[in-house]
C-alpha positions as CSV (number, residue, x, y, z in Angstrom):
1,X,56.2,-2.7,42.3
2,X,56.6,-1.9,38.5
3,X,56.3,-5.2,37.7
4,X,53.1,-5.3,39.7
5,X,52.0,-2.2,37.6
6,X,52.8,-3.3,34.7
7,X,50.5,-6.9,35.1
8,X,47.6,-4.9,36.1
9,X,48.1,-2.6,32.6
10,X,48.4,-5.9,30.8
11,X,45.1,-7.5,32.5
12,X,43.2,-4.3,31.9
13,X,44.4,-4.1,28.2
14,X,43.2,-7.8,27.7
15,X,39.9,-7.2,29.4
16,X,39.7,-3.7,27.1
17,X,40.0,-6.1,24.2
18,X,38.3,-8.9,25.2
19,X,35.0,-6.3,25.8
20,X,35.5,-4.9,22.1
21,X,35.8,-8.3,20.6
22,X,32.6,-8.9,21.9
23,X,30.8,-5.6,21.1
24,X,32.4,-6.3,17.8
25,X,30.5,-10.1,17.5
26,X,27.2,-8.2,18.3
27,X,26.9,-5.6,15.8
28,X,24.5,-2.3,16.9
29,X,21.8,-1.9,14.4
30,X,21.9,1.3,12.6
31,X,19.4,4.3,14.4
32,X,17.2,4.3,11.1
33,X,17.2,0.6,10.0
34,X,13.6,0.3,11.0
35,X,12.1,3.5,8.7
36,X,14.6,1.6,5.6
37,X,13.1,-1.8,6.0
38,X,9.7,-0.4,6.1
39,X,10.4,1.6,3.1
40,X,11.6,-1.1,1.3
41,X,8.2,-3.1,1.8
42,X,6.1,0.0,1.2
43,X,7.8,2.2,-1.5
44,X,5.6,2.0,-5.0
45,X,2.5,-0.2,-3.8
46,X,0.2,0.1,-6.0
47,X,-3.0,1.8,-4.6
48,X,-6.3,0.8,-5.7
49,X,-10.1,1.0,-5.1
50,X,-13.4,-1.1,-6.1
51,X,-13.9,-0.8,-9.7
52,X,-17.9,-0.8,-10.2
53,X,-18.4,-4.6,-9.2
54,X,-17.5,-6.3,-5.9
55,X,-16.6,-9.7,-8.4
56,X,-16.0,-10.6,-11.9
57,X,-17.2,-10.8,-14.3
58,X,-19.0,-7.0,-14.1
59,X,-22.0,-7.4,-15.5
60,X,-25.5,-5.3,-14.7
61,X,-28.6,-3.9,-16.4
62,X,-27.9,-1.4,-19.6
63,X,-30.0,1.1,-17.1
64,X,-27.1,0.8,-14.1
65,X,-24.4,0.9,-16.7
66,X,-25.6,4.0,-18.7
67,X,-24.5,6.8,-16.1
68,X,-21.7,9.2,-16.4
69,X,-19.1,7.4,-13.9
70,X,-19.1,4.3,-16.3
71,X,-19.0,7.0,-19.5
72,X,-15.9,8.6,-18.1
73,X,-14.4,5.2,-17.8
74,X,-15.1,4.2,-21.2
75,X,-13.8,8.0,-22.6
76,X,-11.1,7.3,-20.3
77,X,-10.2,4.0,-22.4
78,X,-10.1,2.2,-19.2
79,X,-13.2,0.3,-20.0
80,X,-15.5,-0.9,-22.6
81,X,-19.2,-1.8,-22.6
82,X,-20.2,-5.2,-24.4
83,X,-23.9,-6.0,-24.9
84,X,-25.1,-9.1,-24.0
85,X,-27.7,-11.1,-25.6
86,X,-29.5,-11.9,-23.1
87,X,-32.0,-10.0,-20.8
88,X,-31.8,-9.6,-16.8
89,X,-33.6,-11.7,-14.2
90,X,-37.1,-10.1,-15.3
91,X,-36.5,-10.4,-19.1
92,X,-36.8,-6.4,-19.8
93,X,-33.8,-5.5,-19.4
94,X,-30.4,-5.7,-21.5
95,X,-27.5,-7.1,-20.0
96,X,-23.7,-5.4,-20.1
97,X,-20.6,-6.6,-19.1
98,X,-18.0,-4.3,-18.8
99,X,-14.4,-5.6,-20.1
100,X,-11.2,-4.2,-19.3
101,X,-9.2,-2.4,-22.6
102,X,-5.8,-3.2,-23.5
103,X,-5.1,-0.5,-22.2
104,X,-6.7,-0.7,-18.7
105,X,-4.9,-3.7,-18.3
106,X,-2.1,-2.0,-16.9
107,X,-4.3,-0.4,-14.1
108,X,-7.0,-3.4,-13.4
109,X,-5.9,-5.7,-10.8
110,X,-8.1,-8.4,-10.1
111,X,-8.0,-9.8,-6.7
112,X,-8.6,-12.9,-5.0
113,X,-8.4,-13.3,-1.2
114,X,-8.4,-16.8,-1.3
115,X,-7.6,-19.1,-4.4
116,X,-11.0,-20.5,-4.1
117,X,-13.0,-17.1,-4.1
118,X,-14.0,-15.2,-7.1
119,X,-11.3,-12.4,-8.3
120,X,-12.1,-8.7,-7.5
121,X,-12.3,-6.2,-10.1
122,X,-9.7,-3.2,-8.4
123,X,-8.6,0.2,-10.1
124,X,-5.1,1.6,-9.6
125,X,-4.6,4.7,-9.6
126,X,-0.6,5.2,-8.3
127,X,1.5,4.0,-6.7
128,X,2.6,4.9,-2.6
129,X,5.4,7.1,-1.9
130,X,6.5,6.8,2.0
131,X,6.9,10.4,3.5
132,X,7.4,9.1,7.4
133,X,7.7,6.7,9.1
134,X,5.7,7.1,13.2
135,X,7.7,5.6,15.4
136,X,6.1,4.7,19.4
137,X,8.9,4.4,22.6
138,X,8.3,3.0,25.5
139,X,6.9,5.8,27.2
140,X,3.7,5.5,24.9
141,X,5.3,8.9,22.9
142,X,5.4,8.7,19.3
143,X,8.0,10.8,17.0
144,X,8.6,11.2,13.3
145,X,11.7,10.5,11.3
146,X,15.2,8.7,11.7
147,X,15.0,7.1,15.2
148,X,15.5,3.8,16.8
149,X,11.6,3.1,17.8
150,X,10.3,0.2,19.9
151,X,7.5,0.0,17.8
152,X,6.9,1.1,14.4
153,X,3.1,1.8,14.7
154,X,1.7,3.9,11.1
155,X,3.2,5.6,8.2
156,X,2.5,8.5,6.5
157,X,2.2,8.4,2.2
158,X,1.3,10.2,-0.8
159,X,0.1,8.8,-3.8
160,X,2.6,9.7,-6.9
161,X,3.1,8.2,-10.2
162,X,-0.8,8.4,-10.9
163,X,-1.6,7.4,-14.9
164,X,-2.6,9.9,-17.1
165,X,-6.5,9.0,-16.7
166,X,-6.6,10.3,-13.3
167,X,-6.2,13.8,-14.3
168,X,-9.2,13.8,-16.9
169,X,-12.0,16.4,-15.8
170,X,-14.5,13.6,-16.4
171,X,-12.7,11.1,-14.3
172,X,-12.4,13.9,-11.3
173,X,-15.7,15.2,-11.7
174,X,-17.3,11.3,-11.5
175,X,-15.1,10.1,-8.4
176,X,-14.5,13.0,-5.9
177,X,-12.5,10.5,-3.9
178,X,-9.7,10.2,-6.3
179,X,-9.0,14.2,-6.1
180,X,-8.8,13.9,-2.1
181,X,-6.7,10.6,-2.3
182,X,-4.1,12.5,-4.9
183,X,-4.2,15.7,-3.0
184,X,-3.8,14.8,1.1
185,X,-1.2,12.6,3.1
186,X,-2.5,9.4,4.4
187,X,-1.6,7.8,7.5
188,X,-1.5,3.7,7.3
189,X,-1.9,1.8,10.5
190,X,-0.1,-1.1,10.0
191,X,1.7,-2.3,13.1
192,X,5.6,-4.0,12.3
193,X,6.7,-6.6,14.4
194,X,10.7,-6.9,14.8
195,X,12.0,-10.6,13.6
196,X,15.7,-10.7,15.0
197,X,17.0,-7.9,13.2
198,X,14.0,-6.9,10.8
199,X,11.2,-5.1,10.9
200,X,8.1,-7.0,8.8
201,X,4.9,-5.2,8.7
202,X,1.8,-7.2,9.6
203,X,-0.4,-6.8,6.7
204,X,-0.2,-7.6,2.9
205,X,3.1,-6.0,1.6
206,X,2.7,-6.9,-2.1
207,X,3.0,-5.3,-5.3
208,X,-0.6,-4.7,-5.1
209,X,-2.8,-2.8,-2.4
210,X,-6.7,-2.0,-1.3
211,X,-6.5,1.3,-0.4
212,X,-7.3,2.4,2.8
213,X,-10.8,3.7,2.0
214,X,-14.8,4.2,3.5
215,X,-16.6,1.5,2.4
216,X,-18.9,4.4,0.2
217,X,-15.3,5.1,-1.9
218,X,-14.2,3.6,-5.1
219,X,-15.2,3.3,-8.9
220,X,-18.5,2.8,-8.6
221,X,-21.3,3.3,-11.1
């Protein structure tokens, strides 16, 4: 009878060990791996909006170019003007192109959705800093912070490390839109999909971003 005892023991110990062997091949991911790995694609994108021209090179009439949203660009030292020599369409009128400083060169991001397409003048104004991270369950519910989601469905940013043009009166008083962006959380829809054990977001995830903006927002003159 005790030897009868003492097999079951031993088969129950192997089967004990046998179930954390396998527990131990299959590693549990961690409860906030998902919010980390979408951190990691989203903290310090660059944010940026149209600057004045939907393609480069920027060039319009002296007229178009003479307001105060292009004059707070150029006192900003983000821009210069450079007269052309030659008129517009009707002969009239002088041409300008407006030409990036050394200095703006740090903020200007010209970009190209295809490599056959013309680049496209953007302004950056700071850079995204991930406050949240929405999370959906299965139960169509959604929750905020630290928790293993079935879907990652939208985060929540602010916009920090702005440059030092973006607090000028002029520059405030000539976009309205950059005061709200600087001053409000966004929410980013972006759907992530789950890859064996990461989580990728579904849009562009570069260095670079548009930011998410009405079509009536951005640097224009």
């Amino acid at each position: 009878m005790t030897m009868r005892v003492s097999c079951i023991v031993a088969a129950c110990s192997l089967a004990l060990l046998a179930g954390c062997h396998l527990n131990a091949a299959k590693p549990q991911s961690k409860p906030d791996d998902a919010i980390q790995q979408i951190r990691e694609q989203v903290e310090g994108q660059r944010q940026c909006a149209p600057l004045l021209s939907g393609t480069s090179p920027i060039e319009f009439s002296l007229e178009v170019l003479a307001g105060p949203h292009v004059d707070a660009l150029v006192a900003a030292g983000v821009v210069r003007r450079v007269l052309l020599d030659r008129a517009d369409a009707e002969g009239d009128r002088p041409r300008v192109r407006i030409e990036p400083t050394s200095a703006g060169m740090h903020d200007i991001w010209f970009r190209r959705l295809d490599p056959a397409s013309r680049p496209e003048p953007m302004l950056c104004y700071g850079r995204k800093h991930v406050v949240a991270v929405r999370t959906g369950g299965h139960d169509g519910g959604s929750e905020t912070g630290p928790s293993k989601p079935a879907e990652v469905r939208r985060y929540d940013y602010r916009i920090v490390q702005t440059p030092s043009w973006t607090s000028r009166a002029d520059i405030r008083a000539a976009f309205p839109f950059l005061v709200k962006e600087l001053n409000r959380t966004r929410t980013a829809e972006q759907a992530a999909t789950r890859v064996g054990d990461r989580w990728t977001l579904a849009s562009d995830t570069g260095p670079d971003a548009g930011a998410e903006l009405d079509l009536s927002e951005g640097f224009f003159p």
